[in-house]
C-alpha positions in Angstrom: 23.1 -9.0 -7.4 25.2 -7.6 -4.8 25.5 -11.2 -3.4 26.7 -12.0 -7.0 29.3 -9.3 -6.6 30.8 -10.4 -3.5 31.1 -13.7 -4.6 33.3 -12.9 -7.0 35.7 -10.6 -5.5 36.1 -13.2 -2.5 36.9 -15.5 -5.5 39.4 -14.0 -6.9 37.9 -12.1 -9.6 38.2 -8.6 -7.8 39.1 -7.1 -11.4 36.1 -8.5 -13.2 33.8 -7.8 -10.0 35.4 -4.3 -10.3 34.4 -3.9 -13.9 31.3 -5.3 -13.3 30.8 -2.6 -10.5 31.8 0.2 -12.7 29.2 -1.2 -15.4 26.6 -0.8 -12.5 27.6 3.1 -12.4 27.5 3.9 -15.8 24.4 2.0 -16.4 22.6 4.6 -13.7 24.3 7.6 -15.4 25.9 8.7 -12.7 26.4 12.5 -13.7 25.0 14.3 -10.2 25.5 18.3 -10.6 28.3 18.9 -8.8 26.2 21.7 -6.5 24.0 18.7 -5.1 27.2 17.5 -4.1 28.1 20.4 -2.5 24.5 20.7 -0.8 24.7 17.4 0.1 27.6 17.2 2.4 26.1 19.9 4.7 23.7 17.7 5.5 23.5 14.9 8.9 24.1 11.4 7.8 26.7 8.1 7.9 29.6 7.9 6.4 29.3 5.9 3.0 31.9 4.7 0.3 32.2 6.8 -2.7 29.8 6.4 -5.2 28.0 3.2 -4.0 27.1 4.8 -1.0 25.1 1.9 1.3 24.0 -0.2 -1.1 26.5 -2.7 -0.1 25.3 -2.7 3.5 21.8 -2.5 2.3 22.0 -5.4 0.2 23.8 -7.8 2.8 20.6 -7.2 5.3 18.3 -9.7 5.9 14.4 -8.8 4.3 13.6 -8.5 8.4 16.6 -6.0 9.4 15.8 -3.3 7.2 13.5 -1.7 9.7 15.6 -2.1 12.5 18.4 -1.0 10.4 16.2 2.4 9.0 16.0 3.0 13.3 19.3 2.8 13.6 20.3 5.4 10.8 17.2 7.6 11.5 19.2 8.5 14.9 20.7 11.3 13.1 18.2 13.4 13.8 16.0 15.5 12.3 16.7 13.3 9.3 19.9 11.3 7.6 21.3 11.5 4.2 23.3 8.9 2.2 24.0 8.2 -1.6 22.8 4.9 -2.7 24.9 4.3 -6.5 25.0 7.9 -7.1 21.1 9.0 -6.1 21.0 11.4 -2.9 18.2 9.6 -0.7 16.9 11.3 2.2 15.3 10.1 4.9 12.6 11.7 7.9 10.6 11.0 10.9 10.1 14.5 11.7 6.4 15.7 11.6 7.3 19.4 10.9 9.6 18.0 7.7 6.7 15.9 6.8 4.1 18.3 6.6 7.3 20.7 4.9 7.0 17.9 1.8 3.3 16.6 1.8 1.6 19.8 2.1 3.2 21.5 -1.4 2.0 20.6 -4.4 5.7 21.1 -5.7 6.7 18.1 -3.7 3.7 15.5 -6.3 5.7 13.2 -8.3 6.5 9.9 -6.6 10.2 8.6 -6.0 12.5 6.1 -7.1 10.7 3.5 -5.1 8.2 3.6 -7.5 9.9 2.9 -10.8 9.3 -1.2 -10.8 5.4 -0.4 -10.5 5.0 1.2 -14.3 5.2 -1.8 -16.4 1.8 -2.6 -14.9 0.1 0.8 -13.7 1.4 3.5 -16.2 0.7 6.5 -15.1 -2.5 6.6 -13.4 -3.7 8.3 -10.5 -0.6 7.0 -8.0 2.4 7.5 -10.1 1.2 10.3 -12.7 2.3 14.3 -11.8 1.8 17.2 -13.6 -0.9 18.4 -15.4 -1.7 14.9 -16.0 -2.4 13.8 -12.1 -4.3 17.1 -11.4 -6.9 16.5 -14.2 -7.0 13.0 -13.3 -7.5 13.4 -9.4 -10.5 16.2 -10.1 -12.4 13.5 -12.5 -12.2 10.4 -9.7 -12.8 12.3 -6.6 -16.5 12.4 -7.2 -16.3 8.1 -7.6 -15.2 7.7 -4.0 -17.8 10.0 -2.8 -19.7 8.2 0.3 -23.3 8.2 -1.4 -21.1 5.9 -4.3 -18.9 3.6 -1.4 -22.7 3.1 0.2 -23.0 1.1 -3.1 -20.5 -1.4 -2.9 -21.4 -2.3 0.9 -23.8 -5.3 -0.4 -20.6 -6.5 -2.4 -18.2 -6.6 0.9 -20.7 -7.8 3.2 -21.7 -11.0 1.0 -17.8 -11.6 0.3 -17.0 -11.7 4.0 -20.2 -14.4 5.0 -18.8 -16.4 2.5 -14.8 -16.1 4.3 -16.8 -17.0 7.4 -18.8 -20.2 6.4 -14.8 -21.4 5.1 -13.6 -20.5 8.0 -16.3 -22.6 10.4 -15.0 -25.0 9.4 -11.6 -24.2 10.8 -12.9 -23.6 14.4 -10.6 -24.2 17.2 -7.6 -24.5 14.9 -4.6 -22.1 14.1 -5.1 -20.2 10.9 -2.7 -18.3 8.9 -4.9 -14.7 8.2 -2.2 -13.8 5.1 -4.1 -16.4 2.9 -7.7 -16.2 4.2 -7.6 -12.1 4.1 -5.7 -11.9 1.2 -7.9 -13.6 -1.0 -11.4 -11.7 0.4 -9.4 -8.6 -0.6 -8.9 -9.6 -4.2 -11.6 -10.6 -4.3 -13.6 -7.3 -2.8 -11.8 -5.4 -5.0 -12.0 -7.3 -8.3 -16.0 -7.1 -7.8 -16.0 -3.4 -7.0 -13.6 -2.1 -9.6 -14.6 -4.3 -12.4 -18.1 -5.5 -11.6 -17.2 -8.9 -12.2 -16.4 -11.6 -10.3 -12.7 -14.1 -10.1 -15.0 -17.5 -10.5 -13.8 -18.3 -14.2 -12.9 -15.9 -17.1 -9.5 -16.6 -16.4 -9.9 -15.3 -12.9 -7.9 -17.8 -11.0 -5.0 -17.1 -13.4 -5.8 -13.1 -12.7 -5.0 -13.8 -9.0 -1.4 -15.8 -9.2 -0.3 -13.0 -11.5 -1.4 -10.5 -9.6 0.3 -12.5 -6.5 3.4 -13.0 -8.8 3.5 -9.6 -10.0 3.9 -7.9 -6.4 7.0 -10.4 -5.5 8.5 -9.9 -9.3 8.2 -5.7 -8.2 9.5 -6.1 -4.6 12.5 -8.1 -6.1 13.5 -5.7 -8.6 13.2 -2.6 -5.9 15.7 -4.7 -4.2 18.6 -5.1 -7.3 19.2 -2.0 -8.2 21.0 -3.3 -11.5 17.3 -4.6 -12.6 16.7 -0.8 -12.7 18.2 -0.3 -16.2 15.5 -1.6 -18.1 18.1 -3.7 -20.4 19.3 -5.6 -17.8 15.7 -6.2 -16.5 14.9 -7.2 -20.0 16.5 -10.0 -20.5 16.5 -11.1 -16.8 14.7 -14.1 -15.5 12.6 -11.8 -14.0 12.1 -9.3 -16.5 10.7 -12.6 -18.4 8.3 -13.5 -16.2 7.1 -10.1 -15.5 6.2 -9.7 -19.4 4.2 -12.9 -18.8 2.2 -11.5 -15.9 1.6 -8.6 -17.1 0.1 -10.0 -20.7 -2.5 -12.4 -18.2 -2.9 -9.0 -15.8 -3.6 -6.6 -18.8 -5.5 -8.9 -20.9 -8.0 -10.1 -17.8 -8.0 -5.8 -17.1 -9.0 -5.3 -21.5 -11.2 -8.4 -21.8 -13.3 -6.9 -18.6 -13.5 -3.1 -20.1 -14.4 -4.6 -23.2 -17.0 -6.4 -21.9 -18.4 -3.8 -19.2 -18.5 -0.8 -22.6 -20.6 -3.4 -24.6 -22.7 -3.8 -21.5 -22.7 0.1 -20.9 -23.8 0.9 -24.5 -26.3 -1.6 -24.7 -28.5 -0.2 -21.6 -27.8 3.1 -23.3 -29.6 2.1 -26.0 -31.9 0.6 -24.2 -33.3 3.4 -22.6 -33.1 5.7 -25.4 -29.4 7.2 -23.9 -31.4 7.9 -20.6 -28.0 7.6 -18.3 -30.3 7.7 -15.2 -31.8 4.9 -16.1 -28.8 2.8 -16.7 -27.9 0.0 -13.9 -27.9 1.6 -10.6 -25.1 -0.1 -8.8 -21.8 0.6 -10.4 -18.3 -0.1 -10.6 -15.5 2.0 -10.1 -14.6 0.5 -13.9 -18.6 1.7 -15.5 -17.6 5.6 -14.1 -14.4 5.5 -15.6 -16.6 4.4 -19.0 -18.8 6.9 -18.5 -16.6 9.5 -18.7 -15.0 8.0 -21.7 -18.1 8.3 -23.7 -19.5 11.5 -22.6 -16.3 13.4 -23.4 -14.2 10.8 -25.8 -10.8 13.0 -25.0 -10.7 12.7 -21.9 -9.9 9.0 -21.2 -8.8 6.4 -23.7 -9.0 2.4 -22.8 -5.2 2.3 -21.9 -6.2 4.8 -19.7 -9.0 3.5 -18.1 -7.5 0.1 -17.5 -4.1 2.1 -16.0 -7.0 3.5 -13.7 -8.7 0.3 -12.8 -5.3 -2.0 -12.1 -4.2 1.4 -10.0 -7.6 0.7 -7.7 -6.7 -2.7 -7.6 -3.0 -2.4 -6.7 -3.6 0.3 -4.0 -6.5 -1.8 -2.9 -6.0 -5.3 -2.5 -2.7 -5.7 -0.5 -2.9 -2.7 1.2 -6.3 -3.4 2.7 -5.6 -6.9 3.8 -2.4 -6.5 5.6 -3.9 -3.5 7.6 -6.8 -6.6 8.5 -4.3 -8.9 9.2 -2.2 -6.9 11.0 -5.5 -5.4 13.2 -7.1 -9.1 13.9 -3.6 -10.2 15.3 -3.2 -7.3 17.8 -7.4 -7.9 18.6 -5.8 -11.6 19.3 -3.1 -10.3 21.4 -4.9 -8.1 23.6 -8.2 -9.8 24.3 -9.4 -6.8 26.5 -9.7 -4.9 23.5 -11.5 -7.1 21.6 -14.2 -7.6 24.3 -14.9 -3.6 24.0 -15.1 -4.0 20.5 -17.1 -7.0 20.6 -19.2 -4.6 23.1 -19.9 -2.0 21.0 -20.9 -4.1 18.4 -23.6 -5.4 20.7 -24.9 -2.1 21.7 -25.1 -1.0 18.0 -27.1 -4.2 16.6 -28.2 -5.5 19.7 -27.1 -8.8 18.8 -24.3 -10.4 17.1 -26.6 -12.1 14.7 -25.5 -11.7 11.2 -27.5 -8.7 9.7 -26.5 -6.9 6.7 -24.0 -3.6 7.8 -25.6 -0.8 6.7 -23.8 3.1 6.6 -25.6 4.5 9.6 -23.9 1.6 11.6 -20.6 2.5 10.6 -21.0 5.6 11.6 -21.6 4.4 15.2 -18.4 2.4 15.0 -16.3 5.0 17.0 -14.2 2.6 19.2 -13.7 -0.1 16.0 -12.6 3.2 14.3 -9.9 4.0 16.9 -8.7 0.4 17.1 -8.4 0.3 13.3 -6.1 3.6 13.5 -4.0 2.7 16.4 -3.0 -0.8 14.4 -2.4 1.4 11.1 -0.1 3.4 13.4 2.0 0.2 14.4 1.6 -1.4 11.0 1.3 1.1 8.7 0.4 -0.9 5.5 2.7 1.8 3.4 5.7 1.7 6.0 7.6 4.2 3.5 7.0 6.5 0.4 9.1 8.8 -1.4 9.1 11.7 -3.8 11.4 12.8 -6.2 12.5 16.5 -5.9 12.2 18.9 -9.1 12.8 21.5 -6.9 15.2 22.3 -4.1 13.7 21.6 -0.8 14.4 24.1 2.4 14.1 21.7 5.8 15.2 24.1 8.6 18.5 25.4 8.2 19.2 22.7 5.5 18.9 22.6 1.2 17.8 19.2 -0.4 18.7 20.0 -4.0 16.4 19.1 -6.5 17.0 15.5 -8.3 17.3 13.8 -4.9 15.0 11.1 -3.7 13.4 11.9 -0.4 11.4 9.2 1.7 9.4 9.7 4.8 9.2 6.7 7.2 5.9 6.1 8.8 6.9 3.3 10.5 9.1 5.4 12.4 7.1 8.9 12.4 4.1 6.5 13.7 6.6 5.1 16.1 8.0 8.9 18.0 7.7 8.5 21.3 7.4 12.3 21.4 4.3 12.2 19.2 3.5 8.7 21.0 4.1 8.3 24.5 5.1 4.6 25.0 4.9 3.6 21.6 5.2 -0.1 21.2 2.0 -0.3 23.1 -1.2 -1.4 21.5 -3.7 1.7 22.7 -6.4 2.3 20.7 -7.8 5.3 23.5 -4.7 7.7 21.7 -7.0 8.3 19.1 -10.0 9.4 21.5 -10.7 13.5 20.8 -8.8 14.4 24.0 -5.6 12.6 23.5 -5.6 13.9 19.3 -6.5 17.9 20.2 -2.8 18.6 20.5 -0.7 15.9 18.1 1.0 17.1 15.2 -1.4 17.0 12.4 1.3 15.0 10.0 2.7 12.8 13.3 0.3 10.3 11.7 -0.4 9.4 8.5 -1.5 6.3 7.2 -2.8 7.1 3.9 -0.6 9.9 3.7 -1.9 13.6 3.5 -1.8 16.6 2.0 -2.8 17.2 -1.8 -1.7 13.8 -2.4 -3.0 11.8 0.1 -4.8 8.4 -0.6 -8.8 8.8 -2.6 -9.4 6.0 -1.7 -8.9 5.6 2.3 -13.0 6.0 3.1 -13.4 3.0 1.2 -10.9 1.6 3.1 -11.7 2.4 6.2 -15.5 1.0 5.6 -14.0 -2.3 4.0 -12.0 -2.8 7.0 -15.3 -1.7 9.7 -17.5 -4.4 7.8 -15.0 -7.4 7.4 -13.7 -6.8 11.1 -17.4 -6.6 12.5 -18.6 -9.7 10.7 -15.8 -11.9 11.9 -15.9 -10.3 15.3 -19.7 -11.6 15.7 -18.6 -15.2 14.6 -15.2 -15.9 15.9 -13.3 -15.2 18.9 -9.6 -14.9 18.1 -6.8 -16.0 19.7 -3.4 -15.8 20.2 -1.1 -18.8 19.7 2.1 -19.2 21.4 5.5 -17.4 19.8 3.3 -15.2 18.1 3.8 -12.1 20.2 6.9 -10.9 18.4 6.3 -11.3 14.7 8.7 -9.6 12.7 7.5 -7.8 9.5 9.7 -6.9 6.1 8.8 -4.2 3.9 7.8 -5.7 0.0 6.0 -2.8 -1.0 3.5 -3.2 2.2 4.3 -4.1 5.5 4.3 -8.3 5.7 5.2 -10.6 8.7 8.0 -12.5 7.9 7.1 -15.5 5.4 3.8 -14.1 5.1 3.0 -16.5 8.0 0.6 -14.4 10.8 -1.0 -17.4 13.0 -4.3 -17.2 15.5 -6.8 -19.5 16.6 -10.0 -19.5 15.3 -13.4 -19.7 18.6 -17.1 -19.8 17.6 -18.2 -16.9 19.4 -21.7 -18.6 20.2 -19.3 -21.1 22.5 -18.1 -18.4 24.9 
């Protein structure tokens, strides 16, 4: 869009690309209280042009100069505002600020950043507030209790022999881990949400919507005019949103349909007996149960905003931090000769057994490696709340109605927090070196009231698929793949989506 506008004031058009500029405004309602104003120029940050504020600059960047361009910014320490077509948006990196918003439950309801996301979610669990997210959170925390993840271990192990026998036949090749990860993950999570699997029912046209849906939100995050919902209406991409969505939200119905009939059936079965009812479930059959002992509480729209929640926060998220982990195990073979190690020492082998809890538990050194390459690539490398209230930071007032965002690529990347950052060091998160960090210097799954529910199934997802490729393959790092640059579409993604090792039998070595 902003492309668009340039293009015609370099034309000649400066007066209609100045009308069409000043239809931008309006269409945002530009009507900041004059005391935000007021509040706002006390504060550290650039100089920006009036009312646009950086979305000029913003928009003229590259998808892989927006980090280096939020480090450049971020130097006005502890933390930079600018105005962005009228919105206040702050930035941080600082831990103490961090903890200052994550910690309050006056801080809950998600940013700006998260607007493109509610033609699909709604308001379930990740972008609800209120009453509505507190009721909400109490009912699922039970569902990702560990006795209930112990369940779904079966599903994840048998998903990732079947990546491995595709990938055998791969050996001693390069191999792109965005499209071999990527689809385990939807696949994982499909099975555990829904209790069904993508092989027919529409599945395969479940995943390119899906696949099409993330690109369609990470566009319009990018135009702001595709924020009025008019002009995203009867955009090309507003258009082929509403198509995803009806094969995303009909595959999502069709399943709940199907699982209730299933539900009630057993029910009747064993003369309403719920103990008796199928033993492993899906995240989907709690979310029914609840519906039908207490009919109030959750309605089908709200159980399927619940399930496509798990599966947006679970799929992409999950895969990139694999991706992401398996190329710096590539990189830095030392490291994954220790984990390769421990591995040993747990099973005694590296023939293929079924992962069971108590060996996760033993996975300590795994564990570390898994946090230190969250740290470098944090899957979420930004989120954001909108302020309701004003905001005290130190000496400083962020007045309610602005949009504040906290970096973790950059919190995870303070050298003070971090000694020598850039480096791949799995031994920071040993006891020792953690007994004096600044509890909010790292989080990955974010932290306070609001932090992820779902990050222990994440964390075991990523133990088993990482141990049973480990005891098959070797990895390997391919030339000019040491300095991968990454963009931000709504998790952190090598350029092109293109992240390249080679594939060794480990029974050759």
């Amino acid at each position: 869009m902003w492309c668009m506008l340039l293009t015609i004031a370099a034309t000649g058009g400066i007066l209609y690309a100045l009308y069409y500029l000043l239809a931008l405004v309006l269409c945002f309602k530009w009507n900041t209280p004059r005391r935000n104003y007021e509040l706002a120029k006390k504060l550290p940050g650039p100089k920006v042009l009036p009312i646009i504020g950086m979305a000029l600059e913003i928009a003229s960047k590259k998808p892989h100069e927006i980090i280096p361009f939020l480090e450049k910014i971020l130097k006005w320490d502890p933390f930079i505002n600018f105005r962005n077509l009228g919105y206040l948006i702050v930035l941080t990196k600082n831990p103490d600020h961090v903890e200052e918003i994550l910690k309050s439950i006056k801080y809950i309801p998600k940013g700006l950043e998260y607007f493109p996301i509610l033609p699909w979610l709604g308001t379930g669990l990740l972008t609800s507030k209120g009453e509505k997210w507190t009721a909400r959170r109490k009912m699922l925390t039970p569902t990702f209790h560990f006795e209930i993840l112990e369940q779904y271990l079966p599903i994840i192990n048998q998903n990732v022999v079947d990546l491995c026998d595709k990938l055998s036949s791969h050996v001693f090749s390069d191999i792109n881990l965005v499209t071999h990860v990527s689809n385990l993950t939807l696949n994982i999570i499909v099975e555990t949400a829904m209790g069904t699997k993508l092989k027919g029912k529409g599945g395969e046209e479940y995943i390119k919507a899906v696949n099409k849906m993330c690109d369609l939100m990470t566009l319009r995050a990018q135009d702001p005019i595709l924020y009025h919902d008019t002009f995203f209406y009867f955009s090309w991409a507003g258009y082929q949103t509403r198509k995803c969505l009806k094969t995303v939200h009909q595959f999502t119905e069709n399943v709940i349909k199907e699982r209730r009939a299933e539900y009630l059936g057993q029910k009747q079965k064993y003369s309403g007996k719920s103990e008796s009812i199928k033993k492993r479930k899906a995240f989907l059959d709690f979310l029914i149960e609840f519906s039908e002992t207490d009919p109030t509480s959750m309605t089908d729209k709200d159980i399927r905003e619940e399930v496509d929640t798990f599966m947006f926060e679970g799929h992409d998220t999950t895969s990139m931090s694999l991706c992401w982990t398996l190329y710096l195990l590539a990189a830095n073979q030392d490291i994954q000769d220790k984990v390769v190690s421990e591995i040993e020492d747990i099973f005694g082998s590296l023939e293929c057994n079924e992962i069971q809890i108590e060996h996760l538990k033993k996975m300590e050194y795994l564990e570390k490696v898994i946090k230190e390459s969250l740290r470098l690539y944090p899957s979420v490398p930004y989120f954001s709340r909108w302020l309701e209230h004003d905001l005290q930071l130190g000496e400083f007032t962020i007045p309610a109605q602005s949009n504040i965002a906290i970096v973790t690529y950059w919190l995870h990347r303070n050298p003070e927090s971090f000694p020598d950052p850039e480096k791949f060091d799995p031994e920071r998160f040993s006891k020792e070196n953690s007994a004096e960090r600044h509890p909010f210097a790292y989080i990955p799954f974010s932290a306070g009231p609001r932090n992820c529910i779902g990050q222990r199934f994440a964390l075991m997802e990523e133990k088993v698929v990482l141990t049973q490729l480990l005891r098959k393959f070797k990895f390997e790092a391919i030339p000019n793949q040491d300095k991968v640059r990454c963009y931000i579409a709504v998790v952190l993604r090598p350029l092109e989506n293109n992240l390249q090792v080679r594939i060794v039998p480990r029974s050759s070595h």
